[in-house]
Legacy VTK file of the C-alpha trace (Angstrom):
# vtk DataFile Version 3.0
C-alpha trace
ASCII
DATASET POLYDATA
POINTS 224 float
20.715 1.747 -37.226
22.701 0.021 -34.779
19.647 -0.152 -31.803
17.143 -1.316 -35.142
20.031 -3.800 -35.590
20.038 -5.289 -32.143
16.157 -5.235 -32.391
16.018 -7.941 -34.829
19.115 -9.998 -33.476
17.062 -10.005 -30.114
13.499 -10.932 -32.304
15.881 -13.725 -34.004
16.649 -14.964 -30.402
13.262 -14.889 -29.237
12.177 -17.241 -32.463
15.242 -19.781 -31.833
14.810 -19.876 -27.717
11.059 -19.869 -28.093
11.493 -23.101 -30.985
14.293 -24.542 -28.582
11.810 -24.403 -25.740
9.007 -26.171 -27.592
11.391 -28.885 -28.860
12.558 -29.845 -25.029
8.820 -29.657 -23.975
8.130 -32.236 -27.164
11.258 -34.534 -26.499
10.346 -34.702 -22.776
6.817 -35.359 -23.074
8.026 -38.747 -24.321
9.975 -39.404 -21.318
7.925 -41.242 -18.207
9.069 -40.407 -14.882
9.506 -42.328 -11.546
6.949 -41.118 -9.776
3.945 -42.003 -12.284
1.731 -39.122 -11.382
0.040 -36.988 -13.705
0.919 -33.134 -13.339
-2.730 -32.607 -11.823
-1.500 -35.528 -9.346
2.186 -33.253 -9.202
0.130 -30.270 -8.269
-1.931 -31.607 -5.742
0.582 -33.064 -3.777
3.054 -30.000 -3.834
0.122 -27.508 -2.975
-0.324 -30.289 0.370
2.995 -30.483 1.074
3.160 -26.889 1.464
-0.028 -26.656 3.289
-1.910 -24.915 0.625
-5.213 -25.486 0.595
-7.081 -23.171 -1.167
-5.777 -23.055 -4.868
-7.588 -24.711 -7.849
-6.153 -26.900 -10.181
-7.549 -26.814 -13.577
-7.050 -27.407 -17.266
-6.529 -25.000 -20.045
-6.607 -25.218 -24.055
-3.648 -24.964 -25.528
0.095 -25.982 -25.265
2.307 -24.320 -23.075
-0.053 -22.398 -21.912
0.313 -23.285 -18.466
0.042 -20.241 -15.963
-0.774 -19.288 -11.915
-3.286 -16.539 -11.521
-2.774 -15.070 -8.225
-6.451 -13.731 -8.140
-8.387 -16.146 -8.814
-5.858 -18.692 -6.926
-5.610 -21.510 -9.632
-3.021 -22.619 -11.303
-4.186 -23.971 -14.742
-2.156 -26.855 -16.810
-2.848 -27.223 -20.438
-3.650 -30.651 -21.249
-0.859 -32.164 -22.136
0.601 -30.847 -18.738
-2.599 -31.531 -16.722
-2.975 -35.326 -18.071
0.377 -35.832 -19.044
2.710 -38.862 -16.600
5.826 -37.388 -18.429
9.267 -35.144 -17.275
8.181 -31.986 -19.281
4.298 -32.375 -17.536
6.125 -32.791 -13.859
8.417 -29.683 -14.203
5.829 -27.454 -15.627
2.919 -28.503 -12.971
5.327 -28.003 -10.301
7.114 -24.740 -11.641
3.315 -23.395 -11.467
2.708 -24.644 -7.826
5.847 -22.847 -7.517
4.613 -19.695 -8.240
1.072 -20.999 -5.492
3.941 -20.985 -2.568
5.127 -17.478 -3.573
1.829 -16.454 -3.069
1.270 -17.914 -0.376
4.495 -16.963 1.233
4.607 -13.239 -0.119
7.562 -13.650 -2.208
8.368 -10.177 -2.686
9.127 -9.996 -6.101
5.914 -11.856 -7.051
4.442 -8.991 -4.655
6.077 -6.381 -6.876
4.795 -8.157 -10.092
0.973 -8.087 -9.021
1.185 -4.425 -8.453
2.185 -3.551 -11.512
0.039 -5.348 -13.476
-2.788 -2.504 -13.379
-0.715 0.014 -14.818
1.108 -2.426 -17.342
-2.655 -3.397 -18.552
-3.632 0.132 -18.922
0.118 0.374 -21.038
-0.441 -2.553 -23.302
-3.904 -1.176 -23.982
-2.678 2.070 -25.184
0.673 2.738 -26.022
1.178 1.231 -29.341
-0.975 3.818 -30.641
0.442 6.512 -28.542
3.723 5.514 -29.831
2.623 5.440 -33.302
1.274 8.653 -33.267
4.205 10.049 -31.285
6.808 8.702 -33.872
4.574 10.862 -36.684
4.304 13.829 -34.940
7.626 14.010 -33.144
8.561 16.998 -34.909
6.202 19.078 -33.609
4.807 17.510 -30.825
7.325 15.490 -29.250
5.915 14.797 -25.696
3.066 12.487 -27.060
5.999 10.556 -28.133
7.644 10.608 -24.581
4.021 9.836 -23.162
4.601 6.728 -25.218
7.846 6.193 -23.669
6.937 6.308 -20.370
4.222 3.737 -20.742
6.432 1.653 -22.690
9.034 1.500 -19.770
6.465 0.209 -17.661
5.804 -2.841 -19.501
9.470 -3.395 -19.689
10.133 -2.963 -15.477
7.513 -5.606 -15.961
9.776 -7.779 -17.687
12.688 -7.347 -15.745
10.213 -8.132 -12.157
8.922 -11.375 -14.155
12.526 -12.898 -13.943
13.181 -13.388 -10.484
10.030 -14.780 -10.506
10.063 -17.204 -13.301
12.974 -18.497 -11.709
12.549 -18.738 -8.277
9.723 -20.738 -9.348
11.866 -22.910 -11.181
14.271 -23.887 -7.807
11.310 -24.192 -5.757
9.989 -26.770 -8.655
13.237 -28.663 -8.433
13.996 -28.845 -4.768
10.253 -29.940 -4.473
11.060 -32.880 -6.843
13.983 -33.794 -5.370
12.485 -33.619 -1.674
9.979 -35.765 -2.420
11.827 -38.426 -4.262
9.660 -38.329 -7.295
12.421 -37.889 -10.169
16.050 -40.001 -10.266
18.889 -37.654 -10.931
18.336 -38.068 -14.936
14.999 -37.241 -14.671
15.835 -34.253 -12.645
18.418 -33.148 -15.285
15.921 -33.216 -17.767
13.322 -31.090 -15.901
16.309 -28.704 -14.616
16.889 -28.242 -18.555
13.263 -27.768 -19.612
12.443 -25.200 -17.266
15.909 -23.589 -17.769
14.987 -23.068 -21.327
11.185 -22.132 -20.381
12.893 -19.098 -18.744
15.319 -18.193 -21.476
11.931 -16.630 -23.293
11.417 -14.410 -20.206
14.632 -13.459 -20.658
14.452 -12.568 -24.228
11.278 -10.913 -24.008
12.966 -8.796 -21.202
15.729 -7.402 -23.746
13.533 -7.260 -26.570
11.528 -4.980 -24.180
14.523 -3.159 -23.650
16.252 -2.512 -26.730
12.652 -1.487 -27.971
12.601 1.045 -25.788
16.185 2.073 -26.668
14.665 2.473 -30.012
12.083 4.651 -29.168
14.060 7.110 -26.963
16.988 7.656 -29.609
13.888 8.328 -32.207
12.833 11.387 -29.212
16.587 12.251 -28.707
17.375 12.860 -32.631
14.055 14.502 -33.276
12.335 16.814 -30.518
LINES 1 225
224 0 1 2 3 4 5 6 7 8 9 10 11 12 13 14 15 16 17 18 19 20 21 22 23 24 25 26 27 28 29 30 31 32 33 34 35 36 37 38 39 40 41 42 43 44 45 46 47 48 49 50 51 52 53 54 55 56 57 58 59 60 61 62 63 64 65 66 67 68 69 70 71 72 73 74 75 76 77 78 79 80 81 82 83 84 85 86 87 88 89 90 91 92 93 94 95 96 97 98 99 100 101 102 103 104 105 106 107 108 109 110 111 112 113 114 115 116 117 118 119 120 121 122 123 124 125 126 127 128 129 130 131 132 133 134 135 136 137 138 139 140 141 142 143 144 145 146 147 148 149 150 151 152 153 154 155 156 157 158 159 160 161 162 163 164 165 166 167 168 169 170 171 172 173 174 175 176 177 178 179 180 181 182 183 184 185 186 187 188 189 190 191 192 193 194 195 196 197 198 199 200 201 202 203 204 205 206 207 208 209 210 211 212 213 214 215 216 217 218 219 220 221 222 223
């Protein structure tokens, strides 16, 4: 009771921090910035200014769905973000660029991230049915269940690796900003706090992931 407890106090979180997020993202939007550069323009310049030359900068549906992919070396704004001349568009085009000069400077935690990603896809694919079926048959076949549990771990590890990440990205966005003059020190506040909050849902998401799996191992525990 007390784990299923925590479960939805963490889901609760996740709702507030995730509603939080997009009302910073909203109320900076509004708020121009000194350096008058769109956060395709943001991009550009902090990929050159760290010598990077061969990542893509493109545009993506959506909102907030902003994102680097390491494989295909782009690092794609939504369009609010990519055409946007606002705080919120700044921080989030350079917070992705930030995650172009781990890559390109083998930030080992971003190292540790990509490697896991085949066996968390192979997880995600198949474990909530594993589970499922585990939690049914646990009485007399309790090891599916722990199958379950192993994969489910995985995706969580994979949480916990995402945080350095998220914000190491985040102080390489600032410092950038700062280093290049192109926010005053309000402007910089505001960015700090948007990107602070963008990384609250990582951190969410981690414990969610974690008291989840909590969950799942008492349910073994009690019943095998």
């Amino acid at each position: 009771m007390e784990i299923l407890i925590l479960v939805g106090v963490i889901m609760l979180a996740s709702w507030l921090v995730s509603m939080r997020l997009r009302s910073k993202f909203n109320e900076y939007s509004q708020v121009a910035f000194t350096g008058n550069l769109t956060g395709a323009q943001i991009a550009e310049k902090m990929l050159r200014d760290n010598d990077i030359t061969d990542v893509k900068i493109i545009s993506v549906d959506g909102q907030l769905t902003d994102h680097y992919n390491p494989i295909e070396k782009t690092v794609n704004l939504s369009p609010e973000v990519y055409s946007g001349r606002s705080v919120a568009a700044a921080a989030v085009a350079a917070h992705e660029c930030g995650h172009a000069v781990q890559h390109a400077k083998a930030y080992m935690w971003l190292g540790l991230r990509s490697k896991l990603v085949p066996a968390v896809s192979f997880a995600s694919r198949w474990m909530q049915w594993i589970l499922l079926a585990g939690v049914l048959t646990v009485a007399v076949f309790p090891y599916l269940l722990l199958f379950g549990i192993v994969l489910f771990a995985a995706t969580t590890v994979f949480s916990f690796v995402t945080l350095p990440v998220e914000f190491d990205a985040s102080n390489r966005a600032l410092a950038w900003l700062n280093k290049a003059g192109l926010v005053s020190t309000r402007e910089h506040e505001m960015a700090k706090d948007a990107l602070w909050w963008a990384a609250m849902t990582y951190v969410v998401a981690a414990l969610s992931s974690l008291a989840t799996l909590l969950y799942y191992i008492m349910i073994f525990l009690r019943r095998r």
